[in-house]
N, C-alpha and C positions, 0 to 999 in steps of 0.2 A: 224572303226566306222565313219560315216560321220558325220561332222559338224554344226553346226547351219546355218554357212555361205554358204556350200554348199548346203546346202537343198535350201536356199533361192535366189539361183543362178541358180539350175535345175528348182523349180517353176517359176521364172521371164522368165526362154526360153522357158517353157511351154503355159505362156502368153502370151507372144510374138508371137509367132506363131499362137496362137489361133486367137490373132487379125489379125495378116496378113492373116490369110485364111479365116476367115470372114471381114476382111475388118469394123473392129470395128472401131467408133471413139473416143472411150475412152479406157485407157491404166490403170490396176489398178497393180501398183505394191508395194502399201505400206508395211510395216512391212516384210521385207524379207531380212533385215539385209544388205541389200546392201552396199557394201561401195564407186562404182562406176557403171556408167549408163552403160546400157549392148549396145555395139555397134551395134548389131541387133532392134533397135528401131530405128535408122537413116533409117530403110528401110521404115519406117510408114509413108509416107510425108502426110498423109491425117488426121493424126490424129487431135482431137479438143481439147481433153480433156485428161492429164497425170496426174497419180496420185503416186509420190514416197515418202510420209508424213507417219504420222505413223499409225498403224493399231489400233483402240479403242475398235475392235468390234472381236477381236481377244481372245482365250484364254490367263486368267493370266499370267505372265511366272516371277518369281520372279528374273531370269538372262535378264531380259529387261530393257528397261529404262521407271520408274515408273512402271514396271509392265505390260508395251504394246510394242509390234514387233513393231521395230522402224526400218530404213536406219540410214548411217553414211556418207552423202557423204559430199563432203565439197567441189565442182564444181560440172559443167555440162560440156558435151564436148562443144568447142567453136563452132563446125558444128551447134551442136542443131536448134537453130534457124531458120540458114537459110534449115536445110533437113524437118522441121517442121513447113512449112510455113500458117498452119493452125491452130495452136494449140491456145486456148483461155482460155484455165482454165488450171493452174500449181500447184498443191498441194507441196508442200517441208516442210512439218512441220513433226517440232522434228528431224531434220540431224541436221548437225554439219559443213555448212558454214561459218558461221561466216563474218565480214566486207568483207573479202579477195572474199569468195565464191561469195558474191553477183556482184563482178565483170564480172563473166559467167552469167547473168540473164540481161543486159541491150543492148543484142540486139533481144529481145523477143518484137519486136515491135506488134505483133496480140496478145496479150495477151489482154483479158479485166476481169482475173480473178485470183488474186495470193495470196496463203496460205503459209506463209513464218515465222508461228508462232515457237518460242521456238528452233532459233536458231544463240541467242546471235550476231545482226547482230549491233547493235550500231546505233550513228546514221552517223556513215562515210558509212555502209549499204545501208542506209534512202536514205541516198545522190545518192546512184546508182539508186536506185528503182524508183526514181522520175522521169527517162528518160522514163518509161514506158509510155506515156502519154497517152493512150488509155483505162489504169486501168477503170471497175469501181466499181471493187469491190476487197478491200487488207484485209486481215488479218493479226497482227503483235503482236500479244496477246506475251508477256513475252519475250523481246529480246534488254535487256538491253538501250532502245531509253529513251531519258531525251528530257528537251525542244526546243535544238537546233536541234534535230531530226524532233519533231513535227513541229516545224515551216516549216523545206523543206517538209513536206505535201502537205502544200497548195497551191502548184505548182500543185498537182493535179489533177485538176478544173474537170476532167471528173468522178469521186468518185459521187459511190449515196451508197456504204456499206463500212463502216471504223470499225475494231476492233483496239483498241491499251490496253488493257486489259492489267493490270499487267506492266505497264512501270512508271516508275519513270515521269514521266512528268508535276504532278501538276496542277494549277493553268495556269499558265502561255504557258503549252504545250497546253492546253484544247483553251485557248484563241486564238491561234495559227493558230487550225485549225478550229476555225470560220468562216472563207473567204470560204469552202468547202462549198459551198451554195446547191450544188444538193444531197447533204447526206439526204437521206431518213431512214437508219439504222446507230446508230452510239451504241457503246460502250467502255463504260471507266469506266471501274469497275477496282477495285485498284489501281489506279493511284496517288491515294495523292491530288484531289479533295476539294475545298473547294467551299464558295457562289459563289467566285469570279470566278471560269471557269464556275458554272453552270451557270451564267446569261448569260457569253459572249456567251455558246453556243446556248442562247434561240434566237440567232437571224438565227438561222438554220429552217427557217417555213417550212422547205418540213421533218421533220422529222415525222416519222410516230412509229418506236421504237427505243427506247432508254433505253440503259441498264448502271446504275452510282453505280452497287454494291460495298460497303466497299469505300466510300469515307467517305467527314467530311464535306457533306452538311447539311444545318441547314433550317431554315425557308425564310431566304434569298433568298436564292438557289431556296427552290423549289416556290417561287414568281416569279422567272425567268422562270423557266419551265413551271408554267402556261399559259406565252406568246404562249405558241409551240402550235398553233391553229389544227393543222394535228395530233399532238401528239396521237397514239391509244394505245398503249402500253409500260410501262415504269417500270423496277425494280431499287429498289432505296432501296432496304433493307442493315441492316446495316450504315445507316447514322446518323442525327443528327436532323431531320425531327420531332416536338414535334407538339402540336395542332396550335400552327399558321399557320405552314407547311404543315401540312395537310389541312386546311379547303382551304390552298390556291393550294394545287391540285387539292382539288374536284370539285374549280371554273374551272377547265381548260373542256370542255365541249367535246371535242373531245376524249378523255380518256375515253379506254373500259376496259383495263385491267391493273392492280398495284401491284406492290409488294410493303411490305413494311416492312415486318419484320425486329425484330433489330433495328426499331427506339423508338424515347421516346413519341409516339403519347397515351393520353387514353382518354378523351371523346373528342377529335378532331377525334377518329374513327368512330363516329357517322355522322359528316360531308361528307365523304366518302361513306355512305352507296349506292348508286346508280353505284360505278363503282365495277365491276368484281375484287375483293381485297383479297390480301395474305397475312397474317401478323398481 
């Protein structure tokens, strides 16, 4: 009987090939249990877009991880790069690199788009990923990074979408990457959040959405977001947002759409009545 593995080895050279004979420029091989890049994709040098992260849109499978066809790999080959001198968008979420893996990922200099979520990379990681300097769009949702992480951020400067969702980072990590001035999308939800990152990051005016779910902002906080003049969309449920908080959203005039469920707002949600509101 064949395996989960081999199944997901025969579909990856079936994909492969597809692309080579159409000359595709995106490559989707998530959720196929891989646990190394198949050598037959160094033929791809035209490719733009790879995709070896995990599959969500996949059938259940209660022998996966969380329940979705995932990869395992824990490198790339050190060719990659230079046989794939085109590639710009790199999906990796949900394998199993770790600090060590991300060592094969910093000489991916044409990348301007990397999903690197949920794969405990730290921030000795963080430290690799920062030579990308073309990034402008990371995702890092749940991989163990604290503040010393956040800070090598902001070496960045080319970032206009930052997820760091689910990192220990706090206050102090949020402040961090403030200097990130062309962030137009940002998210930091679970992070451990208080007024004090929310203000610092209200000096980000090109933000347009912004997502602070399950932090411990208060009215503080969201006094500081109301600065975010571009601000159009912002969820903020779960927080600590009561009626002073609110009426000082409502001021932010840019604001089309809100979340806010989970806060302690009740006729300060009268205030609000004019933006598009959850909660």
């Amino acid at each position: 009987m064949i395996s989960c593995e081999e199944e997901g080895q025969i579909e990856a050279q079936r994909r492969i090939a597809a692309c080579k004979d159409a000359r595709l420029d995106v490559l989707d091989l998530t959720g196929l249990r891989l646990s190394t890049v198949p050598t037959e994709i160094l033929q791809l040098g035209w490719l733009r877009s790879l995709k070896l992260g995990i599959d969500r849109n996949a059938p259940f499978d209660s022998r996966d991880y969380k329940g979705w066809a995932r990869n395992t790999l824990t490198s790339l080959p050190p060719e990659l790069p230079s046989t794939l001198p085109q590639l710009q968008f790199l999906d990796l979420s949900s394998n199993s690199l770790g600090e060590a893996g991300t060592k094969s990922l910093k000489e991916f200099n044409s990348l301007i788009g990397l999903d690197i979520s949920d794969n405990d990379i730290g921030d000795g990681g963080v430290r690799n990923l920062v030579q990308l300097g073309n990034l402008t769009t990371l995702i890092l949702r749940s991989n163990g990074i604290r503040p010393s992480g956040a800070h090598e951020l902001n070496r960045l400067k080319n970032l206009t979408k930052l997820i760091l969702c689910s990192n220990d980072i706090g206050d102090e990590g949020a402040s961090s990457i403030s200097g990130l001035t062309n962030l137009s999308t940002l998210y930091l939800s679970g992070i451990r959040m208080g007024d004090a990152g929310a203000q610092a990051i209200s000096t980000l005016q090109k933000l347009t959405h912004l997502e602070l779910v399950d932090n411990q902002i208060g009215a503080e906080g969201a006094k500081g977001i109301s600065r975010l003049t571009n601000l159009k969309q912002l969820g903020i449920e779960q927080n600590r947002i009561d009626n002073t908080g609110a009426e000082a959203l409502a001021a932010c005039e840019s604001l089309v759409d809100l979340s806010v469920y989970g806060n302690q707002i009740g006729v300060g949600a009268q205030s609000l009545a004019r933006v598009s509101h959850h909660g």
